[in-house]
C-alpha positions as CSV (number, residue, x, y, z in Angstrom):
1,X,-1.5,14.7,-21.4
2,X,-5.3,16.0,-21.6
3,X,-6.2,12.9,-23.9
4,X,-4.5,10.3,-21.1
5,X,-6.7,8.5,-19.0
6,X,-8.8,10.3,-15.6
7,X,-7.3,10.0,-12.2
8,X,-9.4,8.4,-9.2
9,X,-7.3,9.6,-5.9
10,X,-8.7,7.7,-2.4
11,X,-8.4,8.7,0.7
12,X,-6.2,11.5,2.2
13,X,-5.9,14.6,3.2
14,X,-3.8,17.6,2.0
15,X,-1.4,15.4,0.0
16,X,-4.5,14.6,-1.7
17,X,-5.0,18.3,-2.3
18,X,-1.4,18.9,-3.3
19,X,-1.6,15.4,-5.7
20,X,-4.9,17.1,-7.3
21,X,-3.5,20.5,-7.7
22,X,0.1,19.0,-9.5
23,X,-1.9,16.4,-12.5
24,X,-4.6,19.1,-12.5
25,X,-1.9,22.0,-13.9
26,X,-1.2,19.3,-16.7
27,X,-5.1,19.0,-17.6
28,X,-5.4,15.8,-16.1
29,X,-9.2,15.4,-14.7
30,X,-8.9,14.5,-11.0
31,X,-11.7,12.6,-8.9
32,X,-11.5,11.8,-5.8
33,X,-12.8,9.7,-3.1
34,X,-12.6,10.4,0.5
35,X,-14.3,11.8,3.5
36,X,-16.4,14.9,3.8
37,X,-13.9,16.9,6.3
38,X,-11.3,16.7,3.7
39,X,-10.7,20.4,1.9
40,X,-10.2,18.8,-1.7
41,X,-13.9,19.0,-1.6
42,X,-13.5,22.6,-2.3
43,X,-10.4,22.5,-4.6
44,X,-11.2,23.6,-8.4
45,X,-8.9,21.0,-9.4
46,X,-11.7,18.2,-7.7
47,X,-13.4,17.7,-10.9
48,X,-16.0,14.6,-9.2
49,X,-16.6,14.0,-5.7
50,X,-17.5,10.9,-4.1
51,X,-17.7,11.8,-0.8
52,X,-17.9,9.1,2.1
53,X,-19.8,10.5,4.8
54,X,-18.0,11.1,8.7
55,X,-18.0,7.6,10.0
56,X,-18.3,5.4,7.3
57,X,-16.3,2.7,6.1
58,X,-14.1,3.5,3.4
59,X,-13.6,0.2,2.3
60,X,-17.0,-1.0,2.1
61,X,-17.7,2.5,0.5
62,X,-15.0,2.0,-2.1
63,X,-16.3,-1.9,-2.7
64,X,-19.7,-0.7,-4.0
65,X,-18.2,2.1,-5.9
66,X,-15.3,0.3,-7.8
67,X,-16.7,-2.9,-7.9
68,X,-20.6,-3.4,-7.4
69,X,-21.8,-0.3,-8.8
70,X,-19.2,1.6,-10.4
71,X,-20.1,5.1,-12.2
72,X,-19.5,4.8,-16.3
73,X,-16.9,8.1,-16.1
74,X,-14.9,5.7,-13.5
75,X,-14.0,3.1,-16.2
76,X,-10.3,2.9,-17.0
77,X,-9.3,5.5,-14.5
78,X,-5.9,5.4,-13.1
79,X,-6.4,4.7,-9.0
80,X,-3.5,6.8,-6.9
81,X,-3.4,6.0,-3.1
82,X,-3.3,9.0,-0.6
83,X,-3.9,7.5,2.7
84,X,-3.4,3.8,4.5
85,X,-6.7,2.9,4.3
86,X,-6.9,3.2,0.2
87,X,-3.7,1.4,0.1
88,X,-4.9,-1.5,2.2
89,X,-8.2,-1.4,0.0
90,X,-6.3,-1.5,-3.5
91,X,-4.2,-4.7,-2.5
92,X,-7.0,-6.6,-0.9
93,X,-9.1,-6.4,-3.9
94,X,-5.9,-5.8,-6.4
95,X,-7.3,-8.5,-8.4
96,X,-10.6,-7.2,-9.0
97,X,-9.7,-3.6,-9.4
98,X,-6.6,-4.5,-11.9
99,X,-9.6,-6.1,-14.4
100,X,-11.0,-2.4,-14.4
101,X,-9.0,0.6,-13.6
102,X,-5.3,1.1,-13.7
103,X,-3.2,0.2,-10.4
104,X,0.2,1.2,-9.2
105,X,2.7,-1.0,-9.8
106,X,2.5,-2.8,-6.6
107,X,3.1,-6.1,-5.2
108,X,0.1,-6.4,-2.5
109,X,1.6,-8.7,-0.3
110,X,4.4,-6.5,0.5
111,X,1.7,-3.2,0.4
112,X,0.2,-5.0,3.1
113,X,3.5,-5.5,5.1
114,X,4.4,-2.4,5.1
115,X,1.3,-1.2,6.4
116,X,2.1,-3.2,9.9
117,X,4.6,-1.4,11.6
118,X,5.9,-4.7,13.2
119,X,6.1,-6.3,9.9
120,X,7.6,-3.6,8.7
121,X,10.7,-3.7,11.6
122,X,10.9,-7.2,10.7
123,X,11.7,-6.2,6.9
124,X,14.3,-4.0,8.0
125,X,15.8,-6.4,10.3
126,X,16.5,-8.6,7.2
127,X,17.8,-6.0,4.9
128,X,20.4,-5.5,7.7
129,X,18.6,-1.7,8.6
130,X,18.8,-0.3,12.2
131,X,15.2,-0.1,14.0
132,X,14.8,0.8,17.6
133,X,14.2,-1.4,20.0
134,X,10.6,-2.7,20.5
135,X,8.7,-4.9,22.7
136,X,5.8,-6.7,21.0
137,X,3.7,-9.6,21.6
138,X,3.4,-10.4,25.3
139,X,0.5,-13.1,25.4
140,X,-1.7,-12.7,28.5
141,X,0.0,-9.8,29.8
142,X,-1.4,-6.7,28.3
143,X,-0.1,-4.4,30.7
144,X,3.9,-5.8,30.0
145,X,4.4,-5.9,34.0
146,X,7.3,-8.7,33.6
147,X,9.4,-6.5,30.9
148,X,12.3,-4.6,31.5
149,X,11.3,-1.6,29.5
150,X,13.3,2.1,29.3
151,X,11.3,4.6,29.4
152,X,10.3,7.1,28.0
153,X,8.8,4.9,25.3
154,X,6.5,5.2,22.4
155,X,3.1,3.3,22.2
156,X,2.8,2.4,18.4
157,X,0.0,0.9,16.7
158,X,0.5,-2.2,14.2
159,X,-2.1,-0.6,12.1
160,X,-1.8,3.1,12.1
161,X,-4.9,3.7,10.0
162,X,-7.1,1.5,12.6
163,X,-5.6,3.7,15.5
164,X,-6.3,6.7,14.0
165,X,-10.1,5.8,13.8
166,X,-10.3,5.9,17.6
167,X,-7.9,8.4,19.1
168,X,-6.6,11.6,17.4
169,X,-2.9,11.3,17.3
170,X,-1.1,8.2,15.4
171,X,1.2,6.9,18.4
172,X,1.7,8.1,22.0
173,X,4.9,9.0,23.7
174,X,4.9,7.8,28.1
175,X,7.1,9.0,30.5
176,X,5.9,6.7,33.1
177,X,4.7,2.8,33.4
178,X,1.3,4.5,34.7
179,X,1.1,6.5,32.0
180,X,1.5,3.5,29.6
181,X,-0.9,1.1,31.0
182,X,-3.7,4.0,31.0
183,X,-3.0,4.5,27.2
184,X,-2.6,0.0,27.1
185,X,-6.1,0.2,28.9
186,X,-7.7,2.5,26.3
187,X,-5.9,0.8,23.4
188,X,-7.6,-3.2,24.7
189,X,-10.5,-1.8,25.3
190,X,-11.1,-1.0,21.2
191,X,-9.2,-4.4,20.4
192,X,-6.5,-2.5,18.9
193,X,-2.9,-3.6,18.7
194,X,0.3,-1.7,19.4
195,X,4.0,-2.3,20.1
196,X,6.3,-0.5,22.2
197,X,9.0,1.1,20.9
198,X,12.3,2.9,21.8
199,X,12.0,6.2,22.1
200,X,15.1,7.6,20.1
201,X,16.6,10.6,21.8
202,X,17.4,13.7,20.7
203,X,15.3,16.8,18.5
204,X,12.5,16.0,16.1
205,X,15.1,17.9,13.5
206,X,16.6,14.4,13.8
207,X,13.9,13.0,11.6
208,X,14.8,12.8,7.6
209,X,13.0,10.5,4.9
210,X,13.5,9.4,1.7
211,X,11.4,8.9,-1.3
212,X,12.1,7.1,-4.3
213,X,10.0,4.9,-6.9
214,X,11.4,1.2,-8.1
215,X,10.5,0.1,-11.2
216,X,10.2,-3.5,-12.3
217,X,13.4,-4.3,-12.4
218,X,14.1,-2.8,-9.0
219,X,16.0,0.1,-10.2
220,X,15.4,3.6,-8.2
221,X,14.4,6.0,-10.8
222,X,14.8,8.8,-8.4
223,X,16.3,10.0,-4.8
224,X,14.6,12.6,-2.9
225,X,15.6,13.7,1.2
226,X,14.1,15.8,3.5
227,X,14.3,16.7,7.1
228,X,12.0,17.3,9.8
229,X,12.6,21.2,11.7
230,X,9.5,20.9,14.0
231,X,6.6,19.0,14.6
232,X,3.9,18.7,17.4
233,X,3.2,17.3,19.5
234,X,6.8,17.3,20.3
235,X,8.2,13.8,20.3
236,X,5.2,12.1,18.2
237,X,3.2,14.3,16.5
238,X,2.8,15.0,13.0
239,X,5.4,16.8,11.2
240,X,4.6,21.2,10.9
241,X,7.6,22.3,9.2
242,X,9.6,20.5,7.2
243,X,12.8,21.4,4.4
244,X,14.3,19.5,1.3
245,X,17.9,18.8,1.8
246,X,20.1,16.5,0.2
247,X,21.4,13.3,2.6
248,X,23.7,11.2,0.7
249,X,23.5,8.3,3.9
250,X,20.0,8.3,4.1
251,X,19.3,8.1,0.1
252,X,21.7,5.1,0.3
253,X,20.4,3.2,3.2
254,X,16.7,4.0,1.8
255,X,17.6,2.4,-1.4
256,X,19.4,-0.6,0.2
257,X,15.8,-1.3,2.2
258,X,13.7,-1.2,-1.2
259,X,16.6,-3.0,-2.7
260,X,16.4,-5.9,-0.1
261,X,12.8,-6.3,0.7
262,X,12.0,-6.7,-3.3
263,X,9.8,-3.3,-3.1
264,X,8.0,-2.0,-6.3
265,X,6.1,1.4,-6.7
266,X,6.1,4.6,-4.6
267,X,8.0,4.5,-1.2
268,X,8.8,7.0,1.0
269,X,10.8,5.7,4.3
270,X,11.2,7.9,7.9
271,X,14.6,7.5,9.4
272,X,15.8,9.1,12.9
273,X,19.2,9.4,13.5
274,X,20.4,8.4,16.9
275,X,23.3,10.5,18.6
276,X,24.3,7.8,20.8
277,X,26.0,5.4,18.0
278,X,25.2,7.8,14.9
279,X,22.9,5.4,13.0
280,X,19.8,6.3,11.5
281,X,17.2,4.1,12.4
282,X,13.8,3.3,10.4
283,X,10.9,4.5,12.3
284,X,8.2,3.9,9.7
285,X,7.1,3.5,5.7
286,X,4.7,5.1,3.5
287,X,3.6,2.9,0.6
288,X,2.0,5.5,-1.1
289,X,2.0,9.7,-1.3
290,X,2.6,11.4,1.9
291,X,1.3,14.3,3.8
292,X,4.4,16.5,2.5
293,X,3.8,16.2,-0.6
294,X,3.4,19.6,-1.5
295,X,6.8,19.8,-0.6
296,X,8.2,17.7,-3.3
297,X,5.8,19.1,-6.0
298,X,7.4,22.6,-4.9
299,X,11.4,21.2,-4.9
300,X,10.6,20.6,-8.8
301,X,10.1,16.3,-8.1
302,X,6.8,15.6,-8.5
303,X,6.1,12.5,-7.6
304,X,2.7,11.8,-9.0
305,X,3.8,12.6,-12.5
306,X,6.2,10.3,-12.5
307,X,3.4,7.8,-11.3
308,X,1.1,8.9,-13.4
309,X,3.4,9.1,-16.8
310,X,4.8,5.4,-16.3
311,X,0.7,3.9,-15.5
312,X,0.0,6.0,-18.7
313,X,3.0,5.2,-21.3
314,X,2.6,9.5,-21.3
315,X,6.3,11.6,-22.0
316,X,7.7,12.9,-19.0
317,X,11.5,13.4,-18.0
318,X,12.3,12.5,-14.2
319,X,14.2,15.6,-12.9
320,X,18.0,14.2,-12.2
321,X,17.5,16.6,-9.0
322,X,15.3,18.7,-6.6
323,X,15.4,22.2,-5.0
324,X,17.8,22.5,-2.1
325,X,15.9,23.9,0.9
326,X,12.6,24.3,0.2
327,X,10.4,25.1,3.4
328,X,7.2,23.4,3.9
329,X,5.0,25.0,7.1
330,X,1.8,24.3,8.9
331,X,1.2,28.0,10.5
332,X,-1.2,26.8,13.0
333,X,0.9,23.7,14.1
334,X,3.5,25.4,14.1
335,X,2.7,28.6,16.6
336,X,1.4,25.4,18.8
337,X,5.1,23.9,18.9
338,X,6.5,27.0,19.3
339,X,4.1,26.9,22.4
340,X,5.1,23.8,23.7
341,X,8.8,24.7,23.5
342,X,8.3,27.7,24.8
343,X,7.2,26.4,28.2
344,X,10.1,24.1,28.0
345,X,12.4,26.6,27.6
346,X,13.6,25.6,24.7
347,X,13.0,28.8,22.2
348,X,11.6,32.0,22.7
349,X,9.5,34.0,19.8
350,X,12.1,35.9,18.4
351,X,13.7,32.5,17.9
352,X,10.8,30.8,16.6
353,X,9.7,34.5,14.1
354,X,13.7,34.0,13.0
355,X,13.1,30.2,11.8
356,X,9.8,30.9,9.9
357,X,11.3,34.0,8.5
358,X,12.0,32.5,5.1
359,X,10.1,31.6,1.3
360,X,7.3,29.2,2.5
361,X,5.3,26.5,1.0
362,X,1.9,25.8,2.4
363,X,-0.1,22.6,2.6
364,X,-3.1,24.2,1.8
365,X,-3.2,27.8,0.5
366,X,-2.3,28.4,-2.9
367,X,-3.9,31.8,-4.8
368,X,-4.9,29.9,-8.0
369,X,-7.4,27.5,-5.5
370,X,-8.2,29.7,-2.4
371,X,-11.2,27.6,-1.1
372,X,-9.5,24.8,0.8
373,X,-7.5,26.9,2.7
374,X,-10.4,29.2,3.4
375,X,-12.2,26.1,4.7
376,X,-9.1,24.7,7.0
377,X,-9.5,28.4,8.8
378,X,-13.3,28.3,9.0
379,X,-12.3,25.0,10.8
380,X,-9.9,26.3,12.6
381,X,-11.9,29.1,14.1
382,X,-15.1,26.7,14.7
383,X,-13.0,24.6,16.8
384,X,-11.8,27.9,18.8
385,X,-14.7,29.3,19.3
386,X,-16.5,26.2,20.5
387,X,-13.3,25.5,22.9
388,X,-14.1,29.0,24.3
389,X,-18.0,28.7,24.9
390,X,-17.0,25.2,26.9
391,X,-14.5,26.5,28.7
């Protein structure tokens, strides 16, 4: 593949990494795009950096790169999307960017639907897929004081990728109608909009997704499940340890969702299964490469190469399956939910040492390209020791 086009990757974190890392082992030459806290900047497989400096808008940075004054080695590049803020970009401007680069094949209308998570229940709702309840909407009642809500509930942006620019978690779980009109408060206050969700009960481990990619004719070329073991904050938070396993019922409903809503591309959908009637219900969509995805390159399915060899007309087989029980872990998340459950009562170390005490995959170490995950712990220790000299 060394003679097939150069990739342009926007936006993202350490699926960006992991997406660098898997086309760079073919000889692919990888740029990328994104902000300056991000540790591809120190990855050998980061061939050029734009950076976009803390604070800036990606979208207006991306606009005078791509399109006002775009750099000569840019020219024909294949454009992958690593975070909601690149995808969002590429379908506003798909016209544009489609006369000069080569774009997943997307439909942008529905890119840009999948990005609201409202829109995105809505979706399900007509492909006949289970969602949790939600309460949305309320004209000129912010605080939802007339609305006969359960709690706990979760507080859910419409736009993740717009939340996460003011607070540092991507929804909030309440306990208490207090607790949600402090968070409402907050959320008015930077003209953001959010739903309210059920809270499904029952153990993160609940979580599973599936990833797949339709083609034109809306054919699956692949099925891929995984589950969720941990992730913190407990209830919301980000996944920190994750495993491949095989789910037959949530490959099958996944497909039946990008079957129904007419999807194209990359998709990647989050289901919980709910104890009380045994559904799984869709709690969100990822129209593009997720934060796992060193898990998938590690199970044998890498997902960008299939991208990449279908944008490119380039040889490469699909694997027909993927490596049963891979483990993906975030060490330092993960001693944090062990933490939190700790004080709950719900595991003690030599339970948590027992359920880490297998092959791992990291997000960001890897021997071959040691820098990034040098830089994540020089990050990690700054933040400790400046948490210490303020305390």
């Amino acid at each position: 593949m060394k003679n097939n086009p150069s990739v342009l990757l926007l936006g993202g974190h350490e699926n960006t990494l992991a997406v660098a890392r898997s086309l760079g082992d073919l000889g692919i030459t990888v740029s990328v795009s994104t902000h300056r806290k991000s540790s591809i900047h120190y990855s050998r497989f980061c061939r050029k950096l734009y950076s976009v400096a803390t604070g800036e808008d990606l979208s207006v940075y991306w606009k005078k790169l791509l399109l006002e004054e775009p750099p000569l080695e840019l020219k024909g590049n294949v454009i992958l999307c690593c975070s909601d803020d690149a995808v969002e970009f590429v379908a506003v401007h798909h016209h544009e960017l489609n006369a000069r680069y080569v774009l997943e094949e997307n439909l942008p209308r529905l890119q840009l639907a999948l990005l609201d998570k409202y829109q995105t229940f809505l979706l399900a709702q007509k492909a006949g897929i289970d969602v949790p309840r939600c309460w949305y909407g309320i004209e000129g009642d912010p605080f939802y004081r007339g609305v006969d809500i359960e709690f706990p509930v979760l507080v859910k942006p419409i736009i993740s990728h717009l939340y996460r620019r003011v607070f540092s978690f991507k929804l909030l779980l309440v306990e208490t109608r207090e607790q949600m009109e402090a968070h409402l408060r907050e959320v008015h206050e930077h003209t953001l909009e959010v739903m309210l969700t059920e809270y499904v009960p029952g153990p993160d481990s609940l979580l599973c997704s599936y990833y797949t990619y339709v083609d034109k004719k809306g054919e699956c070329l692949f099925d891929f499940t995984k589950r969720v073991i941990r992730r913190f904050p407990k209830g919301f938070g980000s996944g920190c340890y994750h495993i491949t396993e095989w789910l037959p019922d949530v490959a099958e409903i996944g497909r039946r969702f990008f079957r129904e809503i007419g999807y194209r591309g990359l998709g990647n959908v989050e289901f919980k299964r709910d104890l009380r009637d045994n559904k799984l219900k869709l709690i969100e969509c990822n129209p593009r490469f997720t934060g796992a995805h060193e898990l998938l390159v590690r199970s044998g399915m890498s997902t960008d190469k299939i991208v990449y060899s279908r944008l490119t007309h380039s040889p490469y087989k699909i694997p027909d399956s993927f490596k049963q029980f891979e483990r993906l872990l975030y060490p330092w998340s993960d001693f944090n939910a062990y933490r939190e459950r700790r004080k709950q009562g719900e595991i003690d170390l030599c339970g948590w040492m027992r359920s880490i005490m297998h092959i791992q995959n990291f997000p960001f170490f890897r021997l071959t390209d040691p820098l990034p995950a040098l830089s994540q712990l020089f990050r990690l220790l700054r933040g400790i020791a400046k948490r210490r000299l303020h305390s």
